[in-house]
Each structure stands twice: as structure tokens, then as C-alpha cells.
ROTIGU-730655 format. One record per residue: y, x, z of N, C-alpha, C, O in turn. Coordinates in steps of 0.05 Angstrom, whole numbers. Layout:
<pts>
Y X Z Y X Z Y X Z Y X Z
...
</pts>
This chain:
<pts>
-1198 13 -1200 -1185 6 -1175 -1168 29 -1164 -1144 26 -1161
-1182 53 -1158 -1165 74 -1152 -1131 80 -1170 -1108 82 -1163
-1147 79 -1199 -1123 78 -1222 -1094 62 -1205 -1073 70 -1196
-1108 36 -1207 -1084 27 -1194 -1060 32 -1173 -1035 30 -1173
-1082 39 -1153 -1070 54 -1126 -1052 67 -1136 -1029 61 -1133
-1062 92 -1152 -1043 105 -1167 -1014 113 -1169 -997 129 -1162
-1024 82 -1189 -998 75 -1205 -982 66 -1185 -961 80 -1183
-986 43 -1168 -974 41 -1146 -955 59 -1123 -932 56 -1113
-981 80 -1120 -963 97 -1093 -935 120 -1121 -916 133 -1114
-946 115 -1150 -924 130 -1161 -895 114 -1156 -872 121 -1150
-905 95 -1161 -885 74 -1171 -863 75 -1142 -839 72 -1142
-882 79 -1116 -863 78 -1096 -844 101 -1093 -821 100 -1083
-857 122 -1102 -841 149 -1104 -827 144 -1115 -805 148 -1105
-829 132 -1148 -800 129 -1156 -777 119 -1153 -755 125 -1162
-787 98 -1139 -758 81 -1116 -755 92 -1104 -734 82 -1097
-758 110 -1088 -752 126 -1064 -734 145 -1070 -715 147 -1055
-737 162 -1092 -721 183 -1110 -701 176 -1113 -679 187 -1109
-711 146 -1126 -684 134 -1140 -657 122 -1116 -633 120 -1121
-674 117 -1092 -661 103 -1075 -640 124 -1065 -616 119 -1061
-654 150 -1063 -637 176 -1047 -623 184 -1063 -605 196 -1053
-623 184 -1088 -606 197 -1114 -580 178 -1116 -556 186 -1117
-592 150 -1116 -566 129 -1108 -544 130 -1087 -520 128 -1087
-567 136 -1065 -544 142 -1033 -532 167 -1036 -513 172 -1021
-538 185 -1055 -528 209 -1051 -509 206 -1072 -486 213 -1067
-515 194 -1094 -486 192 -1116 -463 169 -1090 -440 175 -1084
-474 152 -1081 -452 135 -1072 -435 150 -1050 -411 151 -1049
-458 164 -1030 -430 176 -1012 -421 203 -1022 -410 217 -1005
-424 215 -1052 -416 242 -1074 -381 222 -1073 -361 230 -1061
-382 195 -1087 -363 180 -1100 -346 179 -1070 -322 181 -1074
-353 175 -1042 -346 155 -1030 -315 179 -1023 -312 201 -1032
-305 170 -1013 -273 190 -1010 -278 200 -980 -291 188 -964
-266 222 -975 -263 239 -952 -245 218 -928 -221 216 -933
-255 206 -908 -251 199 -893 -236 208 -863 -244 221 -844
-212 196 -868 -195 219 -847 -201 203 -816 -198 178 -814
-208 218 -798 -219 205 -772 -204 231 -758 -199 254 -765
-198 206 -721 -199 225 -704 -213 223 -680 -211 205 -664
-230 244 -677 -251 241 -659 -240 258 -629 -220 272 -626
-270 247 -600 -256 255 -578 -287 269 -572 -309 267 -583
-277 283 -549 -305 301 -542 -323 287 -514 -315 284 -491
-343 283 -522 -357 264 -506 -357 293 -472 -364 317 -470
-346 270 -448 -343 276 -426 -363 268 -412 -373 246 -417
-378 291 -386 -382 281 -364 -365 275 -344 -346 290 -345
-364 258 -325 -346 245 -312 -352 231 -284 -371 215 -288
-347 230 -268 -348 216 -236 -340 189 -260 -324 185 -278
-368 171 -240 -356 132 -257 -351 132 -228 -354 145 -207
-336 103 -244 -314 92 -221 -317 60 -230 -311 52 -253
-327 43 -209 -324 11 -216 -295 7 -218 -276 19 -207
-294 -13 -237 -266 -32 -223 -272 -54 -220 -290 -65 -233
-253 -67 -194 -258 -92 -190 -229 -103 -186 -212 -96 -170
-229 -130 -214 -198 -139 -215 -198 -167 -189 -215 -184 -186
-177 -166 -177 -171 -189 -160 -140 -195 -162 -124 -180 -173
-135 -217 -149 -106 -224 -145 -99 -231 -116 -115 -235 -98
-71 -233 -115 -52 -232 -86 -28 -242 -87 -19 -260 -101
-19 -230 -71 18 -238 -75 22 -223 -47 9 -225 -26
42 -208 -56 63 -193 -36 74 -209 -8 87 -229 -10
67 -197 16 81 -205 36 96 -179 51 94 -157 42
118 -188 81 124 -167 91 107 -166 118 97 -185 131
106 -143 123 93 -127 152 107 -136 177 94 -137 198
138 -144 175 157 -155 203 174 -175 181 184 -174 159
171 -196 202 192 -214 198 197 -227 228 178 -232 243
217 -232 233 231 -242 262 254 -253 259 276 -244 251
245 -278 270 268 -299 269 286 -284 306 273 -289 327
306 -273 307 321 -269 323 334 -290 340 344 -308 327
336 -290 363 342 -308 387 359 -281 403 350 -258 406
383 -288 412 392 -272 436 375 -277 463 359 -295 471
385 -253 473 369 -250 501 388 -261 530 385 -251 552
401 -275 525 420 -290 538 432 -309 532 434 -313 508
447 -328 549 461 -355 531 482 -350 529 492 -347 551
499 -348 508 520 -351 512 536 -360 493 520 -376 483
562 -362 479 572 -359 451 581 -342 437 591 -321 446
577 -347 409 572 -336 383 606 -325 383 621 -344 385
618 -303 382 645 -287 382 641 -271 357 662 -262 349
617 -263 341 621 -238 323 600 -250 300 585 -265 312
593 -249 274 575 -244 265 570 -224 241 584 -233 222
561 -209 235 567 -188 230 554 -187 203 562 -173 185
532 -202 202 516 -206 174 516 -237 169 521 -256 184
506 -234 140 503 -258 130 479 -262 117 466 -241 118
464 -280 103 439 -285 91 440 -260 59 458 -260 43
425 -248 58 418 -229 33 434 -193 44 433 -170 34
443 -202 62 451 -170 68 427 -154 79 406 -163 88
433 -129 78 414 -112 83 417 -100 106 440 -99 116
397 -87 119 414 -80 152 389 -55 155 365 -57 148
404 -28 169 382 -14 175 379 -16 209 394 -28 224
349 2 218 344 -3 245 375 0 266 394 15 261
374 -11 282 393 -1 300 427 -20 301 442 -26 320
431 -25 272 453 -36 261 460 -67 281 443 -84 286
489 -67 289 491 -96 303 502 -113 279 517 -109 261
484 -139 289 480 -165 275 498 -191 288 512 -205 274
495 -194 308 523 -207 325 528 -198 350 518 -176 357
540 -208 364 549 -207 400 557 -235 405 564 -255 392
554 -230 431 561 -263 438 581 -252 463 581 -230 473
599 -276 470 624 -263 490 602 -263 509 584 -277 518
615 -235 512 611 -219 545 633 -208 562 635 -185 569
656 -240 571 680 -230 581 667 -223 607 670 -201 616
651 -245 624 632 -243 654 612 -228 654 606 -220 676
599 -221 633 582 -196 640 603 -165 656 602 -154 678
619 -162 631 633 -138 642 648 -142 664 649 -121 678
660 -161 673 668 -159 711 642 -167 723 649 -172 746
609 -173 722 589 -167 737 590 -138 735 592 -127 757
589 -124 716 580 -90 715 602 -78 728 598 -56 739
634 -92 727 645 -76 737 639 -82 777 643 -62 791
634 -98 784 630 -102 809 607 -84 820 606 -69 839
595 -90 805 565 -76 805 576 -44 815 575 -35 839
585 -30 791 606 -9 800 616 -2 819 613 17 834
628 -16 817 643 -8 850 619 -21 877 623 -12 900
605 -34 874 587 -39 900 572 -8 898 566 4 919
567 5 874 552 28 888 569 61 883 558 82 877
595 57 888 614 80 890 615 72 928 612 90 945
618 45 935 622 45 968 593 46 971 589 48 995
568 47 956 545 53 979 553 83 979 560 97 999
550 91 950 549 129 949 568 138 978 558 154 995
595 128 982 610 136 1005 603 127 1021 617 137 1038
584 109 1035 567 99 1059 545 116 1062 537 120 1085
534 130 1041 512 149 1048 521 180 1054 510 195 1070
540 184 1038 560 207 1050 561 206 1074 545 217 1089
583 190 1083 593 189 1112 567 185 1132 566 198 1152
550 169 1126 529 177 1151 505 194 1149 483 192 1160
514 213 1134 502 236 1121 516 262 1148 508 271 1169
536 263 1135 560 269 1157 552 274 1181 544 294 1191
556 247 1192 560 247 1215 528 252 1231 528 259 1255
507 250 1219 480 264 1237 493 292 1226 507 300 1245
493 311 1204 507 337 1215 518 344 1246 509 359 1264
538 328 1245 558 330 1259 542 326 1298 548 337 1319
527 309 1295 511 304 1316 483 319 1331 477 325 1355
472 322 1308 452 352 1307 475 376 1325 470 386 1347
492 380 1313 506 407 1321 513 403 1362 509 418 1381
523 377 1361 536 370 1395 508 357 1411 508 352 1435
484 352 1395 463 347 1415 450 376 1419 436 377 1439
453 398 1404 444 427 1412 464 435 1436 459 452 1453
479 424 1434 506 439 1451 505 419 1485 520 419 1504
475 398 1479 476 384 1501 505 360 1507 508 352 1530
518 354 1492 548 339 1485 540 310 1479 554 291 1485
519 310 1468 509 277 1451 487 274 1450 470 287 1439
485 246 1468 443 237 1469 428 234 1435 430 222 1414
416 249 1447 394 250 1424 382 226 1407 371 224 1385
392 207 1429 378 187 1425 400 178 1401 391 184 1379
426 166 1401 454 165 1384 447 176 1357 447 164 1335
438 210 1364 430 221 1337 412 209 1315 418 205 1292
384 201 1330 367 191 1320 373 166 1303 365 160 1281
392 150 1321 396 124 1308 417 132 1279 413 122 1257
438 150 1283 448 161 1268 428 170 1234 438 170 1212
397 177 1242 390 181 1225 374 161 1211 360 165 1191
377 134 1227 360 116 1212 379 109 1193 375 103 1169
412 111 1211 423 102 1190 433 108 1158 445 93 1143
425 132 1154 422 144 1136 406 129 1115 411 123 1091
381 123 1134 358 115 1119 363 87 1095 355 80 1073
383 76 1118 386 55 1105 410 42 1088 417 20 1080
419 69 1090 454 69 1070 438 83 1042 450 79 1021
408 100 1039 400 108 1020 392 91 1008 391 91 983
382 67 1028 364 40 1008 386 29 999 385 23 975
409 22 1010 420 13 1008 431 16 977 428 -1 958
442 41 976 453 57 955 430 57 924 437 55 900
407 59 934 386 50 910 383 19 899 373 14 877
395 -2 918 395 -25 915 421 -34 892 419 -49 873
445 -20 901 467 -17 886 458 -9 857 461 -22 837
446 16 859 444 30 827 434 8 809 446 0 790
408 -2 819 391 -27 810 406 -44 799 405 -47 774
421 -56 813 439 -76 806 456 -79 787 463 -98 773
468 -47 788 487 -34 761 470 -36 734 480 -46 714
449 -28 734 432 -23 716 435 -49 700 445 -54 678
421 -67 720 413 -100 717 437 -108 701 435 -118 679
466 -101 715 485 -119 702 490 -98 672 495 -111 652
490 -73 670 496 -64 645 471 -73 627 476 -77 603
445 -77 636 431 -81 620 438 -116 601 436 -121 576
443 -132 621 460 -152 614 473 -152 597 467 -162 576
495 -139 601 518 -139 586 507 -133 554 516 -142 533
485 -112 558 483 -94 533 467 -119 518 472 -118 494
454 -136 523 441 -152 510 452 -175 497 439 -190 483
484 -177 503 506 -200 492 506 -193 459 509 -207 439
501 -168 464 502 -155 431 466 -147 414 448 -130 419
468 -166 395 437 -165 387 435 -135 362 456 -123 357
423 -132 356 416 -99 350 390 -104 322 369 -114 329
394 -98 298 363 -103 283 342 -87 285 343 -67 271
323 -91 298 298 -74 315 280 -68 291 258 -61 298
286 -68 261 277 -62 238 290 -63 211 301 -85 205
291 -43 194 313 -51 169 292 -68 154 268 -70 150
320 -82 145 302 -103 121 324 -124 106 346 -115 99
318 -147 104 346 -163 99 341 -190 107 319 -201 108
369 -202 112 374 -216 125 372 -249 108 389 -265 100
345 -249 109 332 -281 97 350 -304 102 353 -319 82
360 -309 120 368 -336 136 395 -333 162 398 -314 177
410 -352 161 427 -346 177 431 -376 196 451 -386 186
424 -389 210 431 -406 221 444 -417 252 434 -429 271
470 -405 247 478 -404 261 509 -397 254 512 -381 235
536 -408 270 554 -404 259 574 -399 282 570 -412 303
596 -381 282 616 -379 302 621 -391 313 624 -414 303
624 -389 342 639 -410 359 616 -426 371 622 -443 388
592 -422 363 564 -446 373 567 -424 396 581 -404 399
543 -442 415 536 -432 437 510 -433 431 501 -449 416
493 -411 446 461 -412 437 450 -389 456 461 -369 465
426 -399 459 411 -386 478 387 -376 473 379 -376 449
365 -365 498 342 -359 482 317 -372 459 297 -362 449
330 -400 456 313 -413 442 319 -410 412 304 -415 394
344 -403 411 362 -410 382 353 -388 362 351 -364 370
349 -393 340 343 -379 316 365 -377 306 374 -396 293
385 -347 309 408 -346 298 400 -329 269 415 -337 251
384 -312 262 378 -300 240 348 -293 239 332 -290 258
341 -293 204 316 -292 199 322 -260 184 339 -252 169
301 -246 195 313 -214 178 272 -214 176 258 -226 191
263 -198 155 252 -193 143 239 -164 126 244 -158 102
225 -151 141 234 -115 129 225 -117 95 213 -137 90
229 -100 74 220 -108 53 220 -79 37 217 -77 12
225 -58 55 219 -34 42 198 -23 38 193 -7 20
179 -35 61 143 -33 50 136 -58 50 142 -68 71
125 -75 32 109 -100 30 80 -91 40 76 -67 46
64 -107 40 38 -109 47 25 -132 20 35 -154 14
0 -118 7 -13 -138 -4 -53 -145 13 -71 -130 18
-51 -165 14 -77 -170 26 -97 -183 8 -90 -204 -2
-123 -175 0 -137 -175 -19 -166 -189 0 -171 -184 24
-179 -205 -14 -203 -223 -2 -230 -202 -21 -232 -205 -45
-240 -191 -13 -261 -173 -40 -288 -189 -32 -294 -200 -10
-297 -189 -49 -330 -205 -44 -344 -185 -25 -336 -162 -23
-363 -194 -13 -375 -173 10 -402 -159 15 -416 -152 34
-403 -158 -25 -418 -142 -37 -411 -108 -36 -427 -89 -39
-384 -108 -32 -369 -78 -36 -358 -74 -6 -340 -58 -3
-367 -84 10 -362 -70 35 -373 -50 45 -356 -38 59
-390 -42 46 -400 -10 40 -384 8 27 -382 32 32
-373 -6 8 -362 20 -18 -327 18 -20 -316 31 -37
-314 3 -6 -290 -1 -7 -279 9 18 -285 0 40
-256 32 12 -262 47 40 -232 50 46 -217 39 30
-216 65 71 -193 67 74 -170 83 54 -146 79 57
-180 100 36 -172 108 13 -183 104 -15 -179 121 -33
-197 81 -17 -205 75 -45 -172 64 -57 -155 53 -43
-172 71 -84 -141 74 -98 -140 43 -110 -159 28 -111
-117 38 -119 -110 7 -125 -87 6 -147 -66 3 -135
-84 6 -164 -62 1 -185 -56 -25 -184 -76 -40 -187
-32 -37 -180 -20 -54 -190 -3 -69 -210 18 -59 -217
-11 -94 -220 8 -103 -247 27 -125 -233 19 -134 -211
48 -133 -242 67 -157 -224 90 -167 -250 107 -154 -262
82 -191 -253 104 -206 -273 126 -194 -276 136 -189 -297
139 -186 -243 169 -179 -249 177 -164 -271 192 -171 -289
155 -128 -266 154 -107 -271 135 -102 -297 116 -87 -299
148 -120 -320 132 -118 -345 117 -102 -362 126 -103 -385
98 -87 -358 89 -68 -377 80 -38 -352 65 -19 -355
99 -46 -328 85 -19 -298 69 -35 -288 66 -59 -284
56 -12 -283 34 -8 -270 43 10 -236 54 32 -236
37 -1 -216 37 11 -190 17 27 -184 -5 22 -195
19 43 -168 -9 58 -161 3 64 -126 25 68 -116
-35 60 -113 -33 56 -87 -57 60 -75 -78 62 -87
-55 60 -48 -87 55 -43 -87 38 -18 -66 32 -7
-118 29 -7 -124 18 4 -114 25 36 -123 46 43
-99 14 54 -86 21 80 -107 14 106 -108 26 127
-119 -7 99 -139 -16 122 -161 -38 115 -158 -58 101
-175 -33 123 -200 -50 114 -207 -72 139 -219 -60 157
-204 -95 144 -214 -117 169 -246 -119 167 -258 -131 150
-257 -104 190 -283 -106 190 -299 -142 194 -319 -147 207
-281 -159 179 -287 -189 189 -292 -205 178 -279 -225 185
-310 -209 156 -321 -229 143 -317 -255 138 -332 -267 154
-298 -279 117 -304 -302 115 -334 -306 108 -346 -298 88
-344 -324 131 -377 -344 118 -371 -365 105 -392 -378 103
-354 -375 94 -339 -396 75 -338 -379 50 -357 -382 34
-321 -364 44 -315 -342 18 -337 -330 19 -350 -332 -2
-347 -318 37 -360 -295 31 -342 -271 24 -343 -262 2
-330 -264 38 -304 -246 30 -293 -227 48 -288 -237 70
-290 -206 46 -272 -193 72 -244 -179 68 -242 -162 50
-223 -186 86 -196 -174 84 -194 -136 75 -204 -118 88
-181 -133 54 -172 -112 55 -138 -109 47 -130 -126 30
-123 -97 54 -97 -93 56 -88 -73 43 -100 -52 48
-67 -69 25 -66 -45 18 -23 -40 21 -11 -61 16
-9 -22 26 20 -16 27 32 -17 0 15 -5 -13
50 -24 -15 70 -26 -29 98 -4 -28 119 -15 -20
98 10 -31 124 27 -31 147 -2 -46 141 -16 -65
171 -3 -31 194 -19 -42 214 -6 -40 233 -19 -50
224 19 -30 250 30 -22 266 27 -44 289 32 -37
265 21 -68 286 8 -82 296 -26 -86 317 -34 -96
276 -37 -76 284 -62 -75 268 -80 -91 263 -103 -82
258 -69 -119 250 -85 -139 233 -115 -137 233 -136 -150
214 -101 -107 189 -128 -106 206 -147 -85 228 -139 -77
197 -168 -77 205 -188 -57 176 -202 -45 154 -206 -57
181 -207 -22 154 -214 -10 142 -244 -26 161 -259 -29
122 -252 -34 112 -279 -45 112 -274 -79 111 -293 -95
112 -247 -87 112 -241 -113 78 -240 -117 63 -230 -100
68 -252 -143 37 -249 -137 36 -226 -150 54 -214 -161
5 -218 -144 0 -193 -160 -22 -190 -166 -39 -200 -150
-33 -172 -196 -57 -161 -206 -63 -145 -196 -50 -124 -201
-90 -143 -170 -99 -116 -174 -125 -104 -179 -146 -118 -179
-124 -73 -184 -149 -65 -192 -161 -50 -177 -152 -27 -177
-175 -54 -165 -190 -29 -139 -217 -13 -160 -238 -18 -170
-201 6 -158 -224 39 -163 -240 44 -146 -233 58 -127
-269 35 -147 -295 38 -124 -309 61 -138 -314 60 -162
-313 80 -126 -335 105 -124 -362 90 -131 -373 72 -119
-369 103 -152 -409 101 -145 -419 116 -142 -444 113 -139
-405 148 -139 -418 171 -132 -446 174 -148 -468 179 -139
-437 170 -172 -447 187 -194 -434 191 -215 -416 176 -221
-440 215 -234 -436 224 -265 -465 214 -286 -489 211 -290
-434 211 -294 -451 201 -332 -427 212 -356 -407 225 -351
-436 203 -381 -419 205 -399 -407 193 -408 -414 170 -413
-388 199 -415 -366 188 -417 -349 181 -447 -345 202 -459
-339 160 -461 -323 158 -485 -301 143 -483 -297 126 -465
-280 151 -508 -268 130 -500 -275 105 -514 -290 105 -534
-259 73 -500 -259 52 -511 -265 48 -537 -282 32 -544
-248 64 -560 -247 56 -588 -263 73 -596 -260 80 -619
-282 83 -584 -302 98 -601 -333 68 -593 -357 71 -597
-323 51 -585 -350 34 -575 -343 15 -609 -321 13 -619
-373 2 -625 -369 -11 -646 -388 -29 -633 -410 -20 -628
-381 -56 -627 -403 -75 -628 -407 -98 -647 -389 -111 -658
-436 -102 -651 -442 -118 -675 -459 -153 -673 -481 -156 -663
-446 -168 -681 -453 -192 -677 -490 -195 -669 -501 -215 -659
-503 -165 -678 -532 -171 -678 -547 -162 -648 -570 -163 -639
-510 -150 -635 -533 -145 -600 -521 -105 -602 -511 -93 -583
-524 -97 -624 -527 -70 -620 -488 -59 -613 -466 -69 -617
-499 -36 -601 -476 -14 -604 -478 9 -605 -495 24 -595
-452 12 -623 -462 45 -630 -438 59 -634 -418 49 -622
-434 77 -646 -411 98 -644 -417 117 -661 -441 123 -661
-397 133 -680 -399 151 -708 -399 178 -693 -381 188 -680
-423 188 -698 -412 224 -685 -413 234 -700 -430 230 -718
-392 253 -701 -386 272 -720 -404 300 -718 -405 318 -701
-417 297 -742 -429 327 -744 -429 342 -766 -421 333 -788
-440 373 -763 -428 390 -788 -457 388 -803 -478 391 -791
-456 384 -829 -473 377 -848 -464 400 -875 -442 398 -886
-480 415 -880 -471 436 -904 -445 451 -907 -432 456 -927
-440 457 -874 -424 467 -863 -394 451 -866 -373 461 -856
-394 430 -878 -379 402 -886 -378 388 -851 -394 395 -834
-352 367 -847 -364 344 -817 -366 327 -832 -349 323 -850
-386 312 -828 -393 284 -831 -401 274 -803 -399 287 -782
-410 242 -806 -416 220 -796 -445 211 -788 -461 216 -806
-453 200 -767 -472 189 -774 -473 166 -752 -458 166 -733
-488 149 -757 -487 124 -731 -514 129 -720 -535 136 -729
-501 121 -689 -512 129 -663 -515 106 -650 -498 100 -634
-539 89 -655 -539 74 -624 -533 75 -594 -547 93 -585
-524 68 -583 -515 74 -549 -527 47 -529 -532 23 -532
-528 64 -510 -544 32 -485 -502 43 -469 -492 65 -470
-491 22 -460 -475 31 -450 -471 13 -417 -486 -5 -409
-445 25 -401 -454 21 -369 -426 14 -362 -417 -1 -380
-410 18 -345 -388 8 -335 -363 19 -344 -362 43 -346
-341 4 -349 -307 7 -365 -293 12 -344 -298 2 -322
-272 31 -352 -260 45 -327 -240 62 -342 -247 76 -360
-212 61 -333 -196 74 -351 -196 67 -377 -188 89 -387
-199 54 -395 -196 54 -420 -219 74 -432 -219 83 -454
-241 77 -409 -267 96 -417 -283 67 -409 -279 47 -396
-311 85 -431 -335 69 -432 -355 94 -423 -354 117 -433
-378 82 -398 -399 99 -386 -414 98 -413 -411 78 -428
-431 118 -422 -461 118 -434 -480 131 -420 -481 154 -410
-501 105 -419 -527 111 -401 -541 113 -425 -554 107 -406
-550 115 -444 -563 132 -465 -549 130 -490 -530 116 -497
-564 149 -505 -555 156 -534 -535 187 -543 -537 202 -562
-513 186 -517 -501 217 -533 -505 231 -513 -513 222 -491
-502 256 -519 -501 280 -494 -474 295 -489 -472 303 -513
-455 304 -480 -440 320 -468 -441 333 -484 -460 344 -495
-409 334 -491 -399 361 -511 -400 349 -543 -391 366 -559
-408 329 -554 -412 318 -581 -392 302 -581 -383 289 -562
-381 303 -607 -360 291 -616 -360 261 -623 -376 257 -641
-350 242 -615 -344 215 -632 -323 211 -639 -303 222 -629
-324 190 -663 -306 180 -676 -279 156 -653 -289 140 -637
-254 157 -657 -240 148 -637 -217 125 -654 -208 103 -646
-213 143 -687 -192 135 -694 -205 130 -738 -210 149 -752
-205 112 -743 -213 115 -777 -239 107 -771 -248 121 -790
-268 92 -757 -291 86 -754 -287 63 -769 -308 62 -782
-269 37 -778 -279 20 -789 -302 17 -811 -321 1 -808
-298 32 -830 -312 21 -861 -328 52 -866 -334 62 -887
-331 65 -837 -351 91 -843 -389 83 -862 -404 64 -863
-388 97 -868 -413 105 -881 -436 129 -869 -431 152 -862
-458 117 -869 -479 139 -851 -481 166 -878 -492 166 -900
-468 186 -866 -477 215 -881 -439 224 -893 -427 244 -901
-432 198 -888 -404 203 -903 -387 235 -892 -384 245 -870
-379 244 -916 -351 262 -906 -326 265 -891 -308 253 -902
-319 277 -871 -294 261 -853 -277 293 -860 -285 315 -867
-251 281 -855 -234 302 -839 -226 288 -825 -220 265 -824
-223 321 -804 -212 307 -775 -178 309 -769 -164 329 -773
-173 295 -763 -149 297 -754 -136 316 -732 -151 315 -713
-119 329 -728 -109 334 -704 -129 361 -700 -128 374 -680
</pts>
């Protein structure tokens, strides 16, 4: 019985020999394998969370004059561009300007009504010391003062009123942007109700994002945001978050976040949709690989080739990995490599465990 055992535990030795003498002739034969590997990073992770939108603007105002009158100028048309300040029409203001000029001249004769009975209490003060003129005359003399000053302030008012008038015949764009809509045409008459132009700013868009309200804690006034947009095939935008609405849909489950668009060239238009990706902090480190160093296998596992020096030779070997969240074109590892070890990035297809590499680069 022992005999047997024997023979047996020989017999396994000799497959065993044989087995390693085999693996060792096969990867002797197997060819030098040219790979390029990356150096396993520690790293701040970073969630992403992809959502979608579409571009709007921050001002849009349908323009109405601030008086009724008719249309004499128009100065833009639908697709022009206009900066702050720039005039957009006027409407006749032949009667405004003879109110302002009346206006005018009503307070050049107060200014000389407050003069002259300015004057004349001087003049009275001096002949009631001299005993010449009742005091009493004087006094009234100085109410009248009093009331050529109101008077004279009543005038200015009025000037004001009518220049302010006048100035409003002419409408002004209270934001640059461009000019959406035009409805309205020379020669109409129109008043405060009338929508003579639709202007629209479009040098900063606004995108508004619905985030689940699981990340409200962690989505903050500068968490960063890249953007993708049909127009702009193959860019990528980069941005960040502008304001967060502390206000919850109970329907979605969702809360507003907003983020700015740089447009000062023009490229986006408001109602363009868009991909975005919000970069959330988890305020921790792990390690780090890239993407093409991850191999996954129909049986559940993953793993990744690290390169190590073997008889002062680099070779290969496979490494199981537990892995954690994608970010950048990086993959987290929560176990299996450590910081500072090399993986395979570039040539991992048809590797062999023990195999010979050179590295590239």
C-alpha cells in the first residue's frame, strides 16, 4: 500500500517538472513583447456625473418705447448685433423739443425773478437801517424771495421732466446681444404696449442642469463642468458651476444648478442642447490607472499586466484588481496595485504570465 503511495506522489512530481519545463520552454520560444506601460498614480478621485441641457440667455427683452409716438428711425434690424448703450430707434420728437424748449425759458424768467427779488430785499435792508422803509415792506420783500426760489425749483423740475421726455423718444439697448425679432416698421405709431424689438444678450449663455438630490451636499459653487454640443464636433468646453438653487423638485427629485457659458465669439446660440459632465469631489485618494490598462473577462474578473524586473530582464505578470470610479480616461483601484508599479497601457492583448516585454518609450 505504501509502495503505491509512492509511486503515486512520484508520478505527481513528474508532471509537475514536466509542467514547469513546458511553461518555461513555451515562454523561452514565446517572442519579446513590445508594451507601453504607465506608472500607477495616487490621485484626488473625482465622480462624474453625465446629464443634459440646452443653452439659454441670462436677458432677453422684448422692447416697448417709453412714450407714444411714431416710428421716424430704425436703426437695426433682426440678426444685427448691438452693444450696451447703442440707439435702436427714435420716434418723432418734433413736440417734445418745443416742451423742453418752453420748459427753458420758464426757468431762465424764474432764475431772473429770483434775482430781482433777491435785489431788492438788499436794497431794503440798507433804507430800513437808514429808517427810509417799513420794515414791514422788507419782510414781505423777503417772503418774496421765498417764493420766486420755489418757484424757480418748480421750473428746473419741469425742465428735467420735459428733457427727460424728450430723451426717451430715442430707445437705447440696455444690454449687448442681438437683435432676435423686429416687429415693427416705419411710419407705425406705437406706444408703451408695442413690441418693437426682441434683442437677446448671447455673449454669456446660461446652462441649467436638474442633478438628482443625492449630490446636493457635494455639488458646490465651483464644482467644474465640461461641456460637449453637436455644433462644436469633437470640443469639449470647460466651466464651472455659477450658482446652485437651494430648491428642490418633489416630483424629480432634483435640484437646479446653473452653470455660465463663455460665447464672446458667437459660436453657441441659445436652445442649443448640451452634454454635461460635472466633476464632484469625494475628498479622497486612491490609485490610480489608466483606462487601457483595465482587461475585463467574460468570467467577472479584472486585471491588468504589471511589469516587473525578473533576472534583471521586464516581464509580465497578471494582477487581479477590485476597481472603483472612471474619471478622466482614469480607472480608481481599491485593491490589488500599490503606487509607483508599473502597468501595461499599450501591447496587453495576447500577453503571457512570466512573458518578456520591452518597453517602449
Amino acid at each position: 500500500m505504501k509502495g503505491n503511495r509512492f509511486i503515486h506522489y512520484c508520478r505527481l512530481a513528474v508532471l509537475a517538472t514536466l509542467s514547469s519545463v513546458l511553461l518555461t520552454a513555451e515562454l523561452a520560444a514565446a517572442p519579446v513583447a513590445l508594451v507601453e506601460v504607465a506608472v500607477v498614480e495616487r490621485r484626488d478621485i473625482v465622480e462624474t456625473l453625465s446629464l443634459s441641457g440646452s443653452l439659454s440667455s441670462p436677458y432677453r427683452a422684448r422692447l416697448s418705447p417709453d412714450v407714444e409716438g411714431r416710428l421716424v428711425s430704425l436703426e437695426v434690424d433682426a440678426g444685427d448685433r448691438v452693444k450696451t448703450g447703442d440707439i435702436l430707434f427714435k420716434l418723432d420728437d418734433e413736440l417734445a423739443r418745443l416742451e423742453l424748449a418752453q420748459a427753458v425759458a420758464a426757468e431762465h424768467e424764474a432764475e431772473a425773478d429770483l434775482a430781482d427779488s433777491k435785489r431788492r430785499v438788499v436794497e431794503a435792508k440798507e433804507l430800513v437801517a437808514e429808517n427810509t422803509f417799513p420794515a414791514s415792506e422788507a419782510r414781505s420783500l423777503e417772503a418774496l424771495v421765498t417764493r420766486n426760489q420755489a418757484i424757480l425749483e418748480r421750473r428746473r423740475a419741469e425742465r428735467a421732466f420735459a428733457a427727460a421726455t424728450l430723451d426717451r423718444h430715442t430707445q437705447k439697448a440696455p444690454f449687448g446681444g442681438v437683435i432676435a425679432a423686429r416687429d415693427a416698421d416705419l411710419g407705425e405709431r406705437v406706444d408703451t404696449a408695442s413690441n418693437v424689438l426682441l434683442l437677446v444678450a448671447i455673449d454669456r449663455l446660461q446652462l441649467d442642469l436638474q442633478v438628482p438630490q443625492q449630490y446636493f451636499q457635494r455639488v458646490t459653487a465651483d464644482t467644474a463642468v465640461s461641456l460637449r454640443l453637436d455644433a462644436l464636433p469633437g470640443q469639449t468646453l470647460a466651466t464651472r458651476v455659477s450658482q446652485v438653487v437651494p430648491v428642490s423638485d418633489p416630483d424629480a427629485r432634483t435640484f437646479l444648478v446653473r452653470a455660465e457659458v463663455e460665447n464672446s465669439a458667437g459660436r453657441l446660440t441659445p436652445g442649443m442642447s448640451v452634454r454635461a459632465v460635472l466633476r464632484i469631489g469625494t475628498d479622497r485618494q486612491a490609485e490610480v490607472v489608466p483606462r487601457d490598462a483595465i482587461i475585463r473577462y467574460p468570467d467577472g474578473r479584472t486585471v491588468v499586466w504589471v511589469a516587473v524586473v525578473n533576472d534583471d530582464r521586464d516581464a509580465v505578470e497578471e494582477r487581479v484588481v477590485k476597481t472603483g470610479l472612471t474619471f478622466d480616461n482614469s480607472v480608481e483601484i481599491l485593491e490589488g496595485l500599490a503606487e509607483g508599479e508599473r502597468v501595461v497601457i499599450r501591447g496587453n492583448e495576447s500577453l503571457q504570465q512570466g512573458q518578456q516585454v520591452r518597453i517602449s518609450g
